[in-house]
Backbone bond lengths (Angstrom), bond angles and torsions (degrees), N, CA, C in turn:
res aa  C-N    CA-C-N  psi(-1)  N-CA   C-N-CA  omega(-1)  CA-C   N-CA-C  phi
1 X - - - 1.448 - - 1.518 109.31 -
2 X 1.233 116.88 172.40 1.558 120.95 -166.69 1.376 98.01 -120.17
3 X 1.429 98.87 124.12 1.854 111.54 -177.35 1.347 125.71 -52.67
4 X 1.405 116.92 108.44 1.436 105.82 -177.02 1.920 109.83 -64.86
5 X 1.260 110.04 0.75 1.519 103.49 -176.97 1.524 101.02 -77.03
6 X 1.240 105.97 -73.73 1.335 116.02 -169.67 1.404 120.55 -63.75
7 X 1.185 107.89 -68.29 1.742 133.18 148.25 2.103 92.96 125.87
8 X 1.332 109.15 10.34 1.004 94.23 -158.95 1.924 87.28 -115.85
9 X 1.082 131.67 -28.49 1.628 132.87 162.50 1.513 112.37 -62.44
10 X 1.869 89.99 156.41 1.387 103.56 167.41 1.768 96.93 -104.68
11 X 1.093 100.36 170.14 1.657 107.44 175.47 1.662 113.47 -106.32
12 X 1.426 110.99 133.54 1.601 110.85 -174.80 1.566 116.79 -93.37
13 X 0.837 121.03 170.73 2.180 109.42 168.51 1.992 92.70 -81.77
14 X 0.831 117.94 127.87 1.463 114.53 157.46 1.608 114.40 -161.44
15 X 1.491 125.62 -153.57 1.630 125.20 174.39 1.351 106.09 -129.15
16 X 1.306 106.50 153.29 1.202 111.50 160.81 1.680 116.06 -123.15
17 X 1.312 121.07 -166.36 1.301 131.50 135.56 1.220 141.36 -107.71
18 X 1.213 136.77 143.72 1.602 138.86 -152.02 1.452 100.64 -133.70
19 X 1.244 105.04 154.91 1.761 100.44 -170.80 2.000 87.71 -148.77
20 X 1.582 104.78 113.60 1.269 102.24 -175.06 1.769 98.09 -111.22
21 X 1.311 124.70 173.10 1.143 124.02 -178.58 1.507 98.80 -157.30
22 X 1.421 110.61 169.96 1.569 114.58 -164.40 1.788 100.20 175.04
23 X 1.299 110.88 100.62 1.639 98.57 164.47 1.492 131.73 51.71
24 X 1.863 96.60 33.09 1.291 113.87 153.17 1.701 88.42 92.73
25 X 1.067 119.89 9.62 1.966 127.29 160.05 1.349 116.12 -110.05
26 X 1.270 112.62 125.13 1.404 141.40 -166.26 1.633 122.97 -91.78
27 X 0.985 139.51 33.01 1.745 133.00 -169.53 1.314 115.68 -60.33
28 X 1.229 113.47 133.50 1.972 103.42 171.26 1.730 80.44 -143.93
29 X 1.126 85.40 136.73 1.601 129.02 -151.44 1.787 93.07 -119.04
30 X 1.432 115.69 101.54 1.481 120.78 177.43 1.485 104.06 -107.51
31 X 1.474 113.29 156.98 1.177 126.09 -157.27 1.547 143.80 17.41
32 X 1.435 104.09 55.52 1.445 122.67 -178.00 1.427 124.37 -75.97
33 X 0.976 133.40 81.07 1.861 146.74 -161.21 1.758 97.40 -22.27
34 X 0.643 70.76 148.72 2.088 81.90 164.91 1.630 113.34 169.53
35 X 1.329 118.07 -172.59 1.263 136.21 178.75 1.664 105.07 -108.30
36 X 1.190 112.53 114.58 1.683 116.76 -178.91 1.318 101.69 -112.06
37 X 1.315 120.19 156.59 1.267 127.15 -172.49 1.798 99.78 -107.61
38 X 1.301 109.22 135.33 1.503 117.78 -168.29 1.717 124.26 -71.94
39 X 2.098 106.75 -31.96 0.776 105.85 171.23 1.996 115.43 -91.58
40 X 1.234 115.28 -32.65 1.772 110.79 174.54 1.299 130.49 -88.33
41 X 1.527 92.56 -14.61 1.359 114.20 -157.43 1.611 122.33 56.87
42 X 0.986 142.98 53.04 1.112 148.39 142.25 1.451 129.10 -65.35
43 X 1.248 126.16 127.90 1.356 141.97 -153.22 1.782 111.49 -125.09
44 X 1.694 95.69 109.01 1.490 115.84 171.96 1.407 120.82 -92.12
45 X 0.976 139.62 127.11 1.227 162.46 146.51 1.659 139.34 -57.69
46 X 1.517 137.87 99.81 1.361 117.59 -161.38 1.315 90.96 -83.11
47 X 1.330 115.06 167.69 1.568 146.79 158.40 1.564 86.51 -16.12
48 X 1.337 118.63 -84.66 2.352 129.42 -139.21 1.575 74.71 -59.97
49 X 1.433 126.92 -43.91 1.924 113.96 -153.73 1.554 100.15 -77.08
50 X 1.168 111.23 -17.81 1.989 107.62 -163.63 1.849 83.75 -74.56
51 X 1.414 99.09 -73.72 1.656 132.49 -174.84 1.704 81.81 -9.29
52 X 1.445 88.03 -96.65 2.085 111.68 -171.09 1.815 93.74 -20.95
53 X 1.106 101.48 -91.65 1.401 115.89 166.77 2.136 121.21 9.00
54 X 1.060 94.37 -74.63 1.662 121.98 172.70 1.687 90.01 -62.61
55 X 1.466 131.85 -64.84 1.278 119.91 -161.25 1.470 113.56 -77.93
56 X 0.724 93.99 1.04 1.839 107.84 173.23 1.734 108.66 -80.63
57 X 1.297 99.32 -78.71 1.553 111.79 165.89 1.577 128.55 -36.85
58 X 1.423 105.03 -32.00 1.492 131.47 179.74 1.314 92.50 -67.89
59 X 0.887 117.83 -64.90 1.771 118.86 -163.40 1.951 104.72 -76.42
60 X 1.449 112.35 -24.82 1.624 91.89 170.55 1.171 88.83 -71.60
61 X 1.091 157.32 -92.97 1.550 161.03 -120.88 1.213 103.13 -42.46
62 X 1.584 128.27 -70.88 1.229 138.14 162.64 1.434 119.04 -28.59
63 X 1.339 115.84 -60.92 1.846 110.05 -178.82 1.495 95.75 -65.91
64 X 1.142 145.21 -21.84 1.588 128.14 158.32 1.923 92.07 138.01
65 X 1.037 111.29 -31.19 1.593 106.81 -167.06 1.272 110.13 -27.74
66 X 1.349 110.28 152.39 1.400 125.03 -179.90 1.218 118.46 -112.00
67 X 1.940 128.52 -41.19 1.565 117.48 170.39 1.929 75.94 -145.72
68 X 1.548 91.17 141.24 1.464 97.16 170.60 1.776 99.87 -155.74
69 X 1.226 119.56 139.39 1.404 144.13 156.04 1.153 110.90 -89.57
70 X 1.716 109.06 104.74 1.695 105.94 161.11 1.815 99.10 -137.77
71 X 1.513 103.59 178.61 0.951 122.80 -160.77 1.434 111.25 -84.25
72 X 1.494 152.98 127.00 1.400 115.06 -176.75 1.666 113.05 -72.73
73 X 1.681 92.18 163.93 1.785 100.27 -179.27 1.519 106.78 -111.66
74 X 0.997 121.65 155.66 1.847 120.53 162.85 1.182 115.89 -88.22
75 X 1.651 130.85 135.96 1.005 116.47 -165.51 1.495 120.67 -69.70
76 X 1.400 114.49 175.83 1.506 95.45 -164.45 1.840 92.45 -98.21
């Protein structure tokens, strides 16, 4: 697809990392699938990867964590 950032990239399948935060909790989220754009690098996300994504983070927040590095999972 053609980057709405730039407008001038195509987007590749690859991963990134994401780093969400919330009320003094820290998640960074390594190798999360998405569509990156080749020339800005900007990183898209479908719907199931955001979703998973958020419920992941949801649940560190809750057990109390404060900064954590994990790997992403697929949902089961």
């Amino acid at each position: 697809m053609k980057c709405v950032i730039c407008r001038y990239g195509e987007t590749r399948p690859g991963t990134a990392s994401i780093t969400l935060e919330r009320d003094g909790t820290t998640i960074i989220m390594r190798n999360v699938p998405g569509e990156i754009c080749q020339t800005c690098g900007e990183v898209y996300h479908g719907s199931e990867i955001t979703a998973n994504l958020l419920q992941q983070a949801e649940k560190a927040y809750r057990d109390g964590i404060e900064v954590e590095i994990r790997n992403y999972r697929k949902a089961a």
